[in-house]
C-alpha positions in Angstrom: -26.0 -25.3 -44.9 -24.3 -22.5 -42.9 -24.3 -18.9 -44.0 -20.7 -17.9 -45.0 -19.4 -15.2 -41.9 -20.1 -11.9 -43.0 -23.2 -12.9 -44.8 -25.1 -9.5 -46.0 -29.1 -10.1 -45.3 -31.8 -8.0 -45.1 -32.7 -8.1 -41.8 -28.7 -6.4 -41.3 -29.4 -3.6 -43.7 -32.9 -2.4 -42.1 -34.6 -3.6 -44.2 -38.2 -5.2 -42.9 -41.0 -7.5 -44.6 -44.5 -6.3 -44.2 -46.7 -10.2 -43.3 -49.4 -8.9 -44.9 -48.1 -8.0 -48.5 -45.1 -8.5 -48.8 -43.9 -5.7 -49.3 -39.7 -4.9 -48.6 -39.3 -1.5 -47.3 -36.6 0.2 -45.8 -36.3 1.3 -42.4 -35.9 5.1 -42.4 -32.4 6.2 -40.5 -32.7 7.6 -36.7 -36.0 5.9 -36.4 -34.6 3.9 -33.2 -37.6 0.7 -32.1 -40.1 3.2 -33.1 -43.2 1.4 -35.0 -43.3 1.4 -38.6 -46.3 0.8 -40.9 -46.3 -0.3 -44.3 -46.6 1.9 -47.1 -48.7 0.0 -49.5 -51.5 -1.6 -47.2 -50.8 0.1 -43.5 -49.6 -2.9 -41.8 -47.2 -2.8 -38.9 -43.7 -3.6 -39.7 -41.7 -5.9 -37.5 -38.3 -7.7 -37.7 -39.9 -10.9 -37.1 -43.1 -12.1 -36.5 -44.2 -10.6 -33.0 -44.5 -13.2 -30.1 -43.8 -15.8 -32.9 -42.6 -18.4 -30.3 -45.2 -17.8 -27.6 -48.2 -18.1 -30.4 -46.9 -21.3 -31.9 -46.4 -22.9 -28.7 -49.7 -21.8 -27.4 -51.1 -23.3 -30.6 -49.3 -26.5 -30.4 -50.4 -27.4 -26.8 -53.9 -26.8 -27.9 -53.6 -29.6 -31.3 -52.0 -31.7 -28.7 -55.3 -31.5 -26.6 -57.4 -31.6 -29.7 -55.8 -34.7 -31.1 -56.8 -37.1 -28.6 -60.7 -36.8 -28.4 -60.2 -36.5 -32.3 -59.3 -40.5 -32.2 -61.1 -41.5 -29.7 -64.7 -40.0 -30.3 -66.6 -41.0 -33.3 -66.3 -39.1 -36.8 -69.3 -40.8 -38.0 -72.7 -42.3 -37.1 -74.1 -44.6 -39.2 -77.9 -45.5 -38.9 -79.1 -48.8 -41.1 -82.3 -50.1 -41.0 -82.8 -49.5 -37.1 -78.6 -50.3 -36.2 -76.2 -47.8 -35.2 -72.8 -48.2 -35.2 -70.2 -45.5 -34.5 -66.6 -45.1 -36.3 -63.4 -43.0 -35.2 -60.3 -42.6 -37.8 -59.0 -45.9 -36.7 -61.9 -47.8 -36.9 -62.5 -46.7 -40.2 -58.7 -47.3 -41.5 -59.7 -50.9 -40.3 -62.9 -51.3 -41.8 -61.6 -50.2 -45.4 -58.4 -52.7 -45.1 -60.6 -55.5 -43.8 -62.8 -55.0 -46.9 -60.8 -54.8 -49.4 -60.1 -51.2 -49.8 -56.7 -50.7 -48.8 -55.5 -47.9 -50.9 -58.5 -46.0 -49.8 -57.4 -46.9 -46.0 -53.7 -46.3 -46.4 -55.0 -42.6 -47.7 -57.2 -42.0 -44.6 -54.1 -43.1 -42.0 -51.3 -41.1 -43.7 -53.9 -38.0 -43.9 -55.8 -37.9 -41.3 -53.3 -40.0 -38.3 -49.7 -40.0 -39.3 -49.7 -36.5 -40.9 -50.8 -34.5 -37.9 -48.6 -36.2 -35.3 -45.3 -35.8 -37.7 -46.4 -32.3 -38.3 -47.0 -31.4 -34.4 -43.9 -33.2 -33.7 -41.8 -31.5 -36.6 -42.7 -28.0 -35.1 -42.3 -29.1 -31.5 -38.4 -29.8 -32.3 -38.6 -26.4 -34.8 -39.5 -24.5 -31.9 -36.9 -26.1 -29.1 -34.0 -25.6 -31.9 -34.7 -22.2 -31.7 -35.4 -21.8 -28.6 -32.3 -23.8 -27.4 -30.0 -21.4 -30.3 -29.6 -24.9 -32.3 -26.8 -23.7 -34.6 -26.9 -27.6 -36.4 -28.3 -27.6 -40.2 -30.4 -24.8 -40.3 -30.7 -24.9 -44.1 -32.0 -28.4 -43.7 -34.3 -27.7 -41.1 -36.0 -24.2 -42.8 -37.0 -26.9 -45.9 -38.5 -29.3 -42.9 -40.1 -26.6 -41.7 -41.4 -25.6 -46.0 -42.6 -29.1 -46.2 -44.8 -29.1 -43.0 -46.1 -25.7 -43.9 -47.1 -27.5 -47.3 -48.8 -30.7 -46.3 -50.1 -30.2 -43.6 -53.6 -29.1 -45.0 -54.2 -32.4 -46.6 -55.1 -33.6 -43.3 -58.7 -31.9 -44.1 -59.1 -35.4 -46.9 -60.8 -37.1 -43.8 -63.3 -34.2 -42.9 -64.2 -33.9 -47.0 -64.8 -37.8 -46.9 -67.2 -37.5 -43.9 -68.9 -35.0 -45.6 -69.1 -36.5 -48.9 -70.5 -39.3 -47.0 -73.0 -37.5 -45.4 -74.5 -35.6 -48.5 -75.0 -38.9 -50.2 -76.0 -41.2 -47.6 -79.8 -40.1 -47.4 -82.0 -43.1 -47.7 -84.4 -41.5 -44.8 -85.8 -44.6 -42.7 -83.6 -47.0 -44.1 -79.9 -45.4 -43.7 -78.1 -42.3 -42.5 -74.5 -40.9 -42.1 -74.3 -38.2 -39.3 -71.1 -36.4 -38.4 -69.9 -37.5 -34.9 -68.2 -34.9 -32.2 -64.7 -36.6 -33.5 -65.0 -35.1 -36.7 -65.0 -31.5 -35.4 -62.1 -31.9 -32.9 -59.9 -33.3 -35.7 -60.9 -30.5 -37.5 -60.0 -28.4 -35.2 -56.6 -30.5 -34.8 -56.0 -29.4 -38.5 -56.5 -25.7 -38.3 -54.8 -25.1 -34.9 -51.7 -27.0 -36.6 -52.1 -24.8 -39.6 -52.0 -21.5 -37.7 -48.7 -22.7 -35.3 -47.3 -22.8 -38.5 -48.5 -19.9 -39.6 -47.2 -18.2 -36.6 -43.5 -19.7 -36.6 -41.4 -17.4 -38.0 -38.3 -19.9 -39.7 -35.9 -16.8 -39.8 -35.2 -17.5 -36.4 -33.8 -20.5 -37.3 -30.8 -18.3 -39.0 -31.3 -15.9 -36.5 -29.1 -18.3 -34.2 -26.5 -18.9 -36.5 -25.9 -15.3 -37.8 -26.4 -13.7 -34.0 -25.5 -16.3 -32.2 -25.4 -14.2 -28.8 -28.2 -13.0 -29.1 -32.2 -14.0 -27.2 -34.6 -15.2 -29.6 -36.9 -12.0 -30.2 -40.2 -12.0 -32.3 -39.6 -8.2 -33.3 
């Protein structure tokens, strides 16, 4: 879906969106690049998100780093009766399909393995599209970019079942669940995605179709 030519927006009649409220105010005339703050809560006003590409890509590079000790250290520790035996995501997904427990397993691997890497993959392309002043589907690709924004925090389901598990598995001398150092990486895998799409700014997806000779700005 392209934007017929001509297409009035908001952005064209100076008008800005406070990101803390909400708000829609207009930008006073003869006011030039001169900073605006919000009238209801005192935020900044900006065109666009500022340093919207640097911060997601910053952010990206970091869940990227994150994700691997995330699968390869343990999540959990189990103690039984004087064994030990360490699990990571996979190990687990394998455990519940090998006893039975498949739906449970197929849960954990969508949430917690195939939903971070589609999502840090989805805003990898979102960000070189804009980057690169991809004029191809933008309509499409602002709803890719709605859907990632939505799911992406029911990666957390794996961190709630370790810690489930670990309030409930206290049988002292005879068994205990601990949380390994895998469990706090993929956490942090989860919230670092979260906030590089927090910090992507999906107007500048339209930005390159409605000023297409224009540099990607954040302001």
């Amino acid at each position: 879906m392209t934007p017929p030519t001509g297409a009035v927006t908001a952005a064209g009649l100076s008008y800005l969106t406070c990101h803390s409220c909400r708000l829609v105010s207009k930008r006073p005339p003869n006011t030039g690049q001169r900073p605006l703050n919000c009238p209801r809560c005192g935020a900044h006003l900006h065109r666009r998100k500022p340093d919207s590409i640097a911060r997601t890509w910053a952010l990206l590079i970091a869940g990227y780093i994150l994700y691997l000790p995330a699968n390869l250290l343990p999540v959990t520790i189990t103690t039984s009766i004087g064994y030990t035996q360490s699990d990571t995501i996979i190990s687990g997904v394998i455990y519940f399909m090998t006893s039975g427990s498949w739906h449970i397993a197929l849960i954990i691997l969508i949430a917690s393995v195939v939903v971070p890497v589609i999502k840090l993959l989805i805003l990898t392309f979102l960000l070189i599209s804009v980057q690169w002043r991809w004029r191809w589907r933008p309509g499409e690709r602002t709803r890719l970019y709605r859907l990632t924004e939505a799911v992406g925090r029911w990666s957390m389901v794996d961190i709630y079942v370790v810690t489930i598990m670990v309030a409930l598995v206290r049988l002292g001398a005879l068994a205990s669940v601990q949380v390994g150092p895998g469990a706090k990486y993929f956490a942090a895998v989860v919230v670092t995605t979260m906030l590089a799409a927090a910090s992507f700014d999906p107007r500048l997806i339209w930005d390159a179709v409605e000023h297409p000779n224009e540099r990607p700005h954040s302001r």
